[in-house]
C-alpha positions, 0 to 999 in steps of 0.5 A: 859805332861812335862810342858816345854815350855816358859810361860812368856816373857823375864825377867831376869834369873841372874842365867841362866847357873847354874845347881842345883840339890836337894834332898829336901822334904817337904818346906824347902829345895824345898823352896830353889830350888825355890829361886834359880830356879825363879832366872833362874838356872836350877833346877833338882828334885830328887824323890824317884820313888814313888814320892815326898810324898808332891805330895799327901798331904791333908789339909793344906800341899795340896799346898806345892808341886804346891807352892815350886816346879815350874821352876824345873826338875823332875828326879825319882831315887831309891837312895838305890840302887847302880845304882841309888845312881851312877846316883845320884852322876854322876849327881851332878858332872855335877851340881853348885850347891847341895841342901839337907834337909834330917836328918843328915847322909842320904846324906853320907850313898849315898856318896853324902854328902858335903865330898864326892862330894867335892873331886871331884868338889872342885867348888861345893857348897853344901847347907844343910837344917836342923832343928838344926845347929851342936851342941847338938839338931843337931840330932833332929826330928825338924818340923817348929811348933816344932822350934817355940815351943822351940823358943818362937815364938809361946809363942809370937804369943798366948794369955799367957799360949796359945802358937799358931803357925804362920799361914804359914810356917814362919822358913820352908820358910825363912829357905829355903831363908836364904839357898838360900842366903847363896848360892847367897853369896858362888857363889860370893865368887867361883868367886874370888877364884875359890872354893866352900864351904858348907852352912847351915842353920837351922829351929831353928836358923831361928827361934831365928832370928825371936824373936831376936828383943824380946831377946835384948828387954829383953837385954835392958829393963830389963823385958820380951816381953809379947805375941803379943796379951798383949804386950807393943805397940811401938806405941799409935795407933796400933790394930784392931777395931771392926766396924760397921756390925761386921767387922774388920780392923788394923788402925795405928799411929805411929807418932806425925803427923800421930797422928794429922791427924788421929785426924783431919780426923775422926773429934777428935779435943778433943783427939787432944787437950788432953794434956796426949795424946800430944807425941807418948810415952804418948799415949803408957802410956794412952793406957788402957785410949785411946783405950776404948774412940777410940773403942767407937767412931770408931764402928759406922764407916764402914770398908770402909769408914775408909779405904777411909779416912786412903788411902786418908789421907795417914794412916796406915791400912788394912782390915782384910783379909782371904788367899783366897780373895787375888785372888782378890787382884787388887794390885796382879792382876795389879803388877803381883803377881800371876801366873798360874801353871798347878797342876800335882796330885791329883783330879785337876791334868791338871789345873791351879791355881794362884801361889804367885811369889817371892816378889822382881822385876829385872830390873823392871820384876817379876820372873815368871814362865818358867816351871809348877811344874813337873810330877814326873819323867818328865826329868828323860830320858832327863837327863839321856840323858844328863849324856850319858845314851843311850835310851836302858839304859834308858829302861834298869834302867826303868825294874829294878825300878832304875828310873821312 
């Protein structure tokens, strides 16, 4: 079972023709591919011939290779032997395009770092995944709850002297992406001059990116950005009310008007009419005052009647949801966000599950999926096929456990 054939109808694949190959494990760097393989390139897996070890993660790593591995090739190569390490390099002298997220140093130890390969394809551009960019952590173990550790983002995200990691894979996954746009504007530039170049991007710097909202508050203000939880709000209503049957749900707003109309809905002509509340800004400044007075008169609403009345008057809001009720989601089904990928290990090996699409339309189309997550190894004879290995080779290489 390859997983080949087409699964969806015509969309558009902007980077069909453009042949990628990745070394890439874990989010990061397959994140990356993904990008660039929903955009249609032609994206080849490296594995070690054991396989990629986030084929048989548990726990919260169970969906990172059926997330980040779809519309890609699988080829299972030994790279520290020779003959794999040439097939390696042969390979990416036919590619656009490499992507790598190993420590710093592995790649050359192959002569398939950026120095080796460029002196042969001066066209090539090559992306380099990292925890640091070049300078003294570069040669950090980095992991994406290290970087928002060091990067005052998990500070921010805590209640104080609680420092907690976000709920995903934030810098791993906006790592990839940054790559994956680094690549896009590399690609543009081969185009003018006909020359490829290096990018890289790095955990930690995607990290610092994320909270530099917060270092320029600083920058500005004078004082320090508190955590999320005992923040200064922007807005005067803007937080998460409990509600009646013990239920949750994030109302808003954010504006003078919205102010007014949130007044006049839910039947609070006094607030309304109350001077210290009269701007966005005196709002902020009564909120030890306001917030305990709107808590009070909001907990005898249900959940879904103030969502009824913040869709029909236009407000803010959103029901506190767990990750998996958005299966449900009618907006994802409707818009199709989600899409069936065959799962290729562990104990549901064979079946489908709903996958989240990249969150952008071309030409109106979603980017689907064209090919399932691959067995490992799953073109590793096609692609040989394709570097000129005859089937004897093939068989050949399969006996010394070069390839898989």
């Amino acid at each position: 079972m390859s997983g080949e054939g087409a699964l969806q109808g015509e969309v558009p694949q902007p980077l069909k023709g453009l042949r990628v190959v990745e070394f890439t494990h874990m989010v990061m760097g397959p994140t990356c591919g993904m990008v660039l393989a929903d955009m249609g390139a032609e994206v080849i897996k490296v594995e070690p011939v054991d396989g990629d070890r986030t084929r048989h993660l548990l726990g919260a790593g169970s969906g990172f290779f059926p997330m980040f591995n779809r519309n890609k090739k699988s080829i299972a190569l030994d790279l520290r032997s020779p003959e794999g390490a040439r097939i390696a390099r042969e390979l990416c002298a036919s590619a656009d395009v490499v992507a790598e997220n190993f420590k710093p140093g592995t790649m050359a130890k192959y002569g398939l770092d950026h120095a080796s390969l460029s002196k042969t394809n001066d066209r090539l551009i090559y992306i380099s995944l990292k925890g640091f960019l070049p300078g003294p952590y570069d040669n950090r173990t980095a992991l994406d709850e290290v970087v928002q550790m060091m990067g005052g983002l998990a500070y921010m995200t805590g209640r104080p002297g609680d420092p907690l990691r976000a709920g995903t894979s934030v810098n791993d996954i906006m790592g990839g992406m940054f790559g994956a746009i680094g690549a896009l504007g590399a690609l543009v530039q081969r185009g003018i001059t006909g020359k490829g170049m290096e990018v890289q991007s790095a955990l930690f710097e995607n990290n610092v990116f994320l909270v530099g909202q917060h270092m320029l508050q600083y920058a500005i203000t004078g004082l320090p950005a508190a955590p999320m939880p005992e923040r200064i709000s922007a807005w005067g209503v803007y937080d998460v009310f409990n509600v009646k049957d013990g239920e949750q749900i994030f109302l808003a707003a954010v504006s003078d008007a919205q102010w007014r109309t949130f007044c006049d809905a839910l039947g609070f002509a006094d607030l309304h009419a109350e001077p210290a509340y009269a701007t966005n800004n005196d709002r902020v400044r009564e909120r030890a005052r306001l917030m305990p007075e709107l808590r009070a008169r909001l907990a005898a609403w249900s959940a879904a009647d103030l969502s009824a009345v913040f869709e029909q008057r236009g407000l803010p809001f959103a029901p506190i949801r767990r990750p998996e009720e958005l299966f449900d989601d009618p907006h994802l089904q409707a818009t199709g966000g989600l899409a069936d990928v065959r799962l290729t290990d562990g104990p549901k090996a064979g079946e489908t599950a709903k996958a989240t699409l990249l969150p952008i339309t071309m030409a109106g189309e979603r980017l689907g999926v064209r090919l399932h997550p691959p067995e490992m190894g799953a073109h590793t004879a096609e692609l040989l096929h394709g570097l000129g290995y005859t089937d004897g080779d093939v068989e050949a290489l399969r006996t010394r456990g070069v390839v898989a």
